[in-house]
N, C-alpha and C positions, 0 to 999 in steps of 0.2 A: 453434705457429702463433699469431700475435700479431695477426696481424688479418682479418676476414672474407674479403677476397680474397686473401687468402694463403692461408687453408683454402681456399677455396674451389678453387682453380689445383691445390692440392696432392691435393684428394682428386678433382678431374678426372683428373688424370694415375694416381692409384691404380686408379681405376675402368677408366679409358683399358685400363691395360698386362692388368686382370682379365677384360673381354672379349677380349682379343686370346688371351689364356689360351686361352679355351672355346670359341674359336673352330679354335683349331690341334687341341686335343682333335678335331675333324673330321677332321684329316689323318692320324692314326692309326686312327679307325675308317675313314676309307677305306682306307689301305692294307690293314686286318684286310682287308673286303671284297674288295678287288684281287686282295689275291695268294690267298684262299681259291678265288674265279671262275678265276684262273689254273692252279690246280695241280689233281691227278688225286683226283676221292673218298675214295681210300685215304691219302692223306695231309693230309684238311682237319682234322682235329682237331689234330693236332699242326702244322700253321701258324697256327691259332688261338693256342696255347697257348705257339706262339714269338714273334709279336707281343703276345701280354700279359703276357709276363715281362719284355719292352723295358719296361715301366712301373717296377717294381720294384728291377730290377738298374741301369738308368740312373739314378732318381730317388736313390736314395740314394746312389750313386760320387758323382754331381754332387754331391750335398749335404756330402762331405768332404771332396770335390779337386779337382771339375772344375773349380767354380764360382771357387776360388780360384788356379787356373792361370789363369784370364782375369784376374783383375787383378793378378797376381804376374809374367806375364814378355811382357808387350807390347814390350820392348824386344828379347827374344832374349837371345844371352851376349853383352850392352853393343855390340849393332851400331849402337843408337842411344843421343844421348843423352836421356834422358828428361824430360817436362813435369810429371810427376807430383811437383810440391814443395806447400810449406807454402801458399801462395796457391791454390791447386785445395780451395777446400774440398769440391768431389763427392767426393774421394777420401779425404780426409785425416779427413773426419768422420762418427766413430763410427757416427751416427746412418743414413749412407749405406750404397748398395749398392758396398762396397769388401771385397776380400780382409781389412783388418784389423779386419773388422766383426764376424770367427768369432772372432775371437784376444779383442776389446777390450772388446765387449756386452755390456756387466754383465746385461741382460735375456737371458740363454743361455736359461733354462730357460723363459721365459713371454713373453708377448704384449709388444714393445714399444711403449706406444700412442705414443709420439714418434717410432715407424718407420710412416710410409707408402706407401715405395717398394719399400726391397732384396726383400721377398718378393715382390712380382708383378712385379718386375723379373728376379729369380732365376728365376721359375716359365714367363716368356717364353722364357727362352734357356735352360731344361729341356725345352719343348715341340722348340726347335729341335734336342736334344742327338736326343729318342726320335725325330725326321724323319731323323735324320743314322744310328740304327742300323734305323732301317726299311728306307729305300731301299736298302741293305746286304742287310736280311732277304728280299728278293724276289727276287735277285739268283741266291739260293742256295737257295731249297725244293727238297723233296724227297730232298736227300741228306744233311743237313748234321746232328751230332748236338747233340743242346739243349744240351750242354755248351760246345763251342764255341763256338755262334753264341751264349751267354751270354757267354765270353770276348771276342767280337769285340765284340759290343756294347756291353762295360763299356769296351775300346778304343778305339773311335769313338766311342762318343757323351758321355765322359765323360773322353776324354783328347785325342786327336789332331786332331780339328775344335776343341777347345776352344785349343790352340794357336795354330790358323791365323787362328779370331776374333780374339786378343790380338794376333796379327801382324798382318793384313788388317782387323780393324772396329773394335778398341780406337784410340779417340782419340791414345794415345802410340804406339802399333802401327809400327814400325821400319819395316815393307811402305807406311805411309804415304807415310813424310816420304823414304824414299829411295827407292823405286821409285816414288812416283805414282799407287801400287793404289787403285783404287775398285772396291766392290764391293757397291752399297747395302744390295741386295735376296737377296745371297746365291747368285750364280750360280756362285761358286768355295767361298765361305766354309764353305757348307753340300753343295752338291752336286756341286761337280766332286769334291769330296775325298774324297765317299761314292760316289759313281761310280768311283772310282781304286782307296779300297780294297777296294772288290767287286771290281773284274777282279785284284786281286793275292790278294786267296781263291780266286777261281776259277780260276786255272793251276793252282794246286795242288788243288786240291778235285775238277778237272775235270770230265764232262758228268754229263748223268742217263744212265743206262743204255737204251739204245734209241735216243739223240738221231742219233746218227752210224752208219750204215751202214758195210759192211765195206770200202766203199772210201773211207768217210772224207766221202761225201755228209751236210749234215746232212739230219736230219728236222722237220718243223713240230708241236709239242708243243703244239697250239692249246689257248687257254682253255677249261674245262670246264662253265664257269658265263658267258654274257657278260654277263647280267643285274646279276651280281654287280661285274662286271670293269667296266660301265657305272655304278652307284649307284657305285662307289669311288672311283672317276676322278673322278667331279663330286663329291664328298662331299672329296675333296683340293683341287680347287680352289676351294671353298666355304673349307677351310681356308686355304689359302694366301690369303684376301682377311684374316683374322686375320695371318697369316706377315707380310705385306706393312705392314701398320700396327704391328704389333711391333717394325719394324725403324725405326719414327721414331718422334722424340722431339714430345710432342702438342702441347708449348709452350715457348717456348725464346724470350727476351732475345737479340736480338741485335747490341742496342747494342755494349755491351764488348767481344764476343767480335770484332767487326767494326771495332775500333779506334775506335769513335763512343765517348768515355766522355760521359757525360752525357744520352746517348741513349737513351731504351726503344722497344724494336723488337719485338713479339712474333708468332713465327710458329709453325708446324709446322717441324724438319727432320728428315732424314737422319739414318743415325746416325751421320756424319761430321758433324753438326751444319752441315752445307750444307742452305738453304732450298730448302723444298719444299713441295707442300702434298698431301692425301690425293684432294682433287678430281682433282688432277693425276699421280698417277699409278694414279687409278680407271681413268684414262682410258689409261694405259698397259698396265695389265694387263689389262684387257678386248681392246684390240688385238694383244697379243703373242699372250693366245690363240685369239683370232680366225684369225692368221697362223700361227700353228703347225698347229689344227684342218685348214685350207685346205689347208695344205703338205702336210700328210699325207695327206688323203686322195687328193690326187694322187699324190703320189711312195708312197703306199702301193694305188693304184690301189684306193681306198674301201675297203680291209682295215678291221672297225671297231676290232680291239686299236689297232693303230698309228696311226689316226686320235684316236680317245679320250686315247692316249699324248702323241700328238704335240700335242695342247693344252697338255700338262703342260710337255712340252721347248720349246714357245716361251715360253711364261712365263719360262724357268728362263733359256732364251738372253737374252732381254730384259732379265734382273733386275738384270743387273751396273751399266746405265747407267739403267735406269728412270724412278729419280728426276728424271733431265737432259733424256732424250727427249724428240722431238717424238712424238705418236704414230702418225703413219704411219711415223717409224723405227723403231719398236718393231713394228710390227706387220712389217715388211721382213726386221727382226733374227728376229724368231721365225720368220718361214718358212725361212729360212737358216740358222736353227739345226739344225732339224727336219731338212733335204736331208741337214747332214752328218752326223747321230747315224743316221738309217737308215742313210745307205750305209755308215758306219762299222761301224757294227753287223754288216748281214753280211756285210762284206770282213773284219774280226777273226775272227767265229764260221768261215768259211770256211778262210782263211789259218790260224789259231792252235787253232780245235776247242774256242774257248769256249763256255759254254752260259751262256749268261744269259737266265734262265727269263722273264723280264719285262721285258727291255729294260731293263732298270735304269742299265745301265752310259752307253747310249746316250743313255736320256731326263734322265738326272742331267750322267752326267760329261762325254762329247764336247759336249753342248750345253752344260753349265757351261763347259767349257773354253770352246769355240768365241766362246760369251759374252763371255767374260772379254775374247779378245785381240780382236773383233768391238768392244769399248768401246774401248778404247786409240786405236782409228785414227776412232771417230767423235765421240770429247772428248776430242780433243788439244786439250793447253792447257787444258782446265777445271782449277780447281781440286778435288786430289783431296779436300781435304777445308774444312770451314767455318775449321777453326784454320790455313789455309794464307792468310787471307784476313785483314789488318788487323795489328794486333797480338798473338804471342805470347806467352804467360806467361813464357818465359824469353827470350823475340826469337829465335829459330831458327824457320824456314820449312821449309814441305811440299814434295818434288816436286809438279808439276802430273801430271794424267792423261796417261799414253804410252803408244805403241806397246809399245816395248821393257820398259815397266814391268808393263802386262798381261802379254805373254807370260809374263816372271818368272815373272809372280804364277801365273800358271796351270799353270807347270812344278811348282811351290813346292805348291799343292794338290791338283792330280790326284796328280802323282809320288813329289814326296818326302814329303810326310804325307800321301799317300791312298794308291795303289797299292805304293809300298815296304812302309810297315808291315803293312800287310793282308799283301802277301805273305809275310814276315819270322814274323810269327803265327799264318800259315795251317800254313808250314812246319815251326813248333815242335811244333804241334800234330797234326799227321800224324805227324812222328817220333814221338809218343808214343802213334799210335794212335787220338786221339780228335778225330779230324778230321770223316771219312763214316763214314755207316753202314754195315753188313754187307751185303754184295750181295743175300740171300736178306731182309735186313728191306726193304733199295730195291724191290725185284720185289712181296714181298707188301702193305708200306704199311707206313709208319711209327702207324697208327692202329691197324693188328695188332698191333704190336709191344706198343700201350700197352694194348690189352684185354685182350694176354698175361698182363703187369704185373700188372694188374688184376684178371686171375684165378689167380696165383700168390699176391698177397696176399693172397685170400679162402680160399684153400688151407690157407694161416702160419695164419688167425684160424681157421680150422676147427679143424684140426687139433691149434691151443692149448686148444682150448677142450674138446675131448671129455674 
């Protein structure tokens, strides 16, 4: 840094991406909370103990491969062609948050003090990885063995959403330029996908034991803690005000990138690098879930799980076009995200005998979805991204936001990288056994199982020791 307002800019935006960090850290201790309120006393220790190994098992996969899938294959197998050349110095240099930053980094072993970005840039979109195996993790308590849902975790939070980013939010991202996908705030990127692969664990994983009646009636497996299930809920959307600023860039030139050369233009955008500012979509996320809250407790006729949820699914419905919104559309979008993720929810559990312990599948993935193609029809014709507008690095142009291009995109994350692979996974892993737990550990609690454990060990050390 060569001159004061250039540190200065540069250790703003350091600072910038470090709160967004500690702030999504909220969205994890709520979901602990959430799904701990949700599930039966017999089995809260060992759902504690499966959302804090999401810390662990995702932090380090990301740190060898996730993190370099998102900059290694935004184009797909060459569906597009790519802007990432010699003139893109964000990517090309060393000192950047780029895939060949692991490979090139003469500073591997120690502090780069000439890097101020790639680690609190890395550490935002790790935050995003442990939201994408959460929403997964509550989906499934109660029957699931820690081995597994360690497997599925290291595969969603560290593989298969880290795909769908490079396709859908990476700048060169192929879902840009030829379908028109926007997707600012992560209504598909992040959560239809985690919504998709939870329902594709749970066909195969299927209910908890007692959910469904011998004629196939389901049962209501109400929260056991709502205290819990309420502090978690708000303690998520407390994160998600972090989630939402993570997902733009704090300061941004937009001269050049807008075909002005000789022009300085400095703004807040997107992470399409489309202008926006944080006032503005303060004012969106507030109203989405203003509009989601409302929705629910109507169409949940004041149930307070689905009301408390249904804040989260308007948010999530809203998030795809956020940035653009006016916000009485966002607030319109989240009520109408909300009507279809309930009814969705139990026309599926009903029609198919899913059990999804926490609405997860509903408050992520039907409202992700719904989100996703909900955007297409109401910013048609916006540009989907800031590099579709002005001048290209190589002169190739973005689709605009579409109809037809949402829906894609929403096939593209629920389906084929949400819900196929989870299934595909879930199914490897039952063939071999270590899918659910043992009928007699489900009935007595999996917190039995681990005191067992626990007193079989103490058994070994006696026993050695005489």
């Amino acid at each position: 840094m060569t001159d004061q307002l250039g540190a200065l800019t540069v250790i703003f935006t350091e600072f910038y991406y470090w709160v967004t960090v500690v702030l999504m850290f909220l969205i994890h201790v709520g979901f602990c909370m959430y799904e701990v309120g949700a599930s039966r006393y017999k089995h809260h220790q060992h759902t504690l103990m499966k959302n804090t190994m999401v810390i662990p098992l995702v932090t380090v996969t990301w740190f060898f491969f996730g993190w370099w899938i998102y900059w290694a294959f935004p184009t797909g197998p060459g569906i597009a062609p790519s802007i990432m050349n010699e003139s893109a110095a964000l990517i090309t240099d060393e000192s950047t948050f780029s895939a060949k930053w692991y490979l090139a980094n003469s500073e591997f072993m120690a502090v780069n003090l000439g890097d101020h970005i790639s680690g609190v840039f890395w550490a935002a979109f790790l935050l995003f990885s442990w939201t994408a195996a959460s929403i997964v993790s509550g989906a499934i308590i109660e029957r699931i063995t820690t081995f597994a849902f360690g497997i599925l975790a290291i595969a969603i939070g560290s593989f298969f959403w880290v795909i769908d980013a490079a396709w859908g939010w990476h700048f060169d991202g192929w879902m840009l330029k030829i379908l028109g996908y926007h997707d600012a705030y992560a209504s598909g990127v992040i959560h239809a996908i985690a919504g998709g692969f939870a329902l594709g664990v749970l066909i195969v994983l299927g209910p908890r034991i007692g959910k469904f009646s011998s004629s196939g009636e389901p049962r209501n497996i109400g929260p056991r803690n709502p205290w819990l299930v309420t502090v978690g809920l708000f303690l998520i959307y407390t994160g998600f005000w972090g989630f939402y600023a993570a997902c733009n860039i704090p300061i941004f030139d937009l001269g050049p990138e807008y075909g002005m050369e000789g022009v300085t233009y400095w703004t807040a955008t997107n992470i399409y690098v489309t202008p926006t500012t944080l006032s503005g979509i303060t004012y969106n996320f507030l109203m989405s879930l203003s509009g989601g809250l409302l929705a629910g407790y109507v169409v949940a006729k004041g149930d307070p799980f689905w009301t408390y949820s249904s804040g989260l699914a308007g948010i999530i419905c809203a998030s795809a076009g956020n940035d653009l919104y006016h916000p009485i559309q966002a607030m319109l979008i989240g009520a109408i995200g909300v009507v279809i993720a309930y009814k969705m929810h139990y026309w599926v559990e009903r029609k198919f005998k899913i059990d999804d312990a926490v609405g997860a599948v509903a408050v992520h993935g039907y409202a992700g979805f719904a989100g996703l193609v909900i955007c297409g029809f109401v910013l048609n014709g916006y540009p989907s991204s800031g590099y579709s507008v002005g001048a290209m690095w190589d002169g190739s142009t973005y689709a605009s936001i579409n109809p037809l291009g949402q829906f894609l995109g929403a096939i593209i994350m629920f389906g084929v990288l949400g819900m196929l692979p989870g299934y595909v996974i879930a199914k490897i892993l039952n063939g071999f056994g270590k899918l659910r737990i043992p009928r007699e550990v489900e009935i007595a609690g999996l917190d039995y199982e681990m005191m067992e454990d626990d007193r079989d060990a103490e058994k070994a050390v006696a026993s050695s020791t005489r």
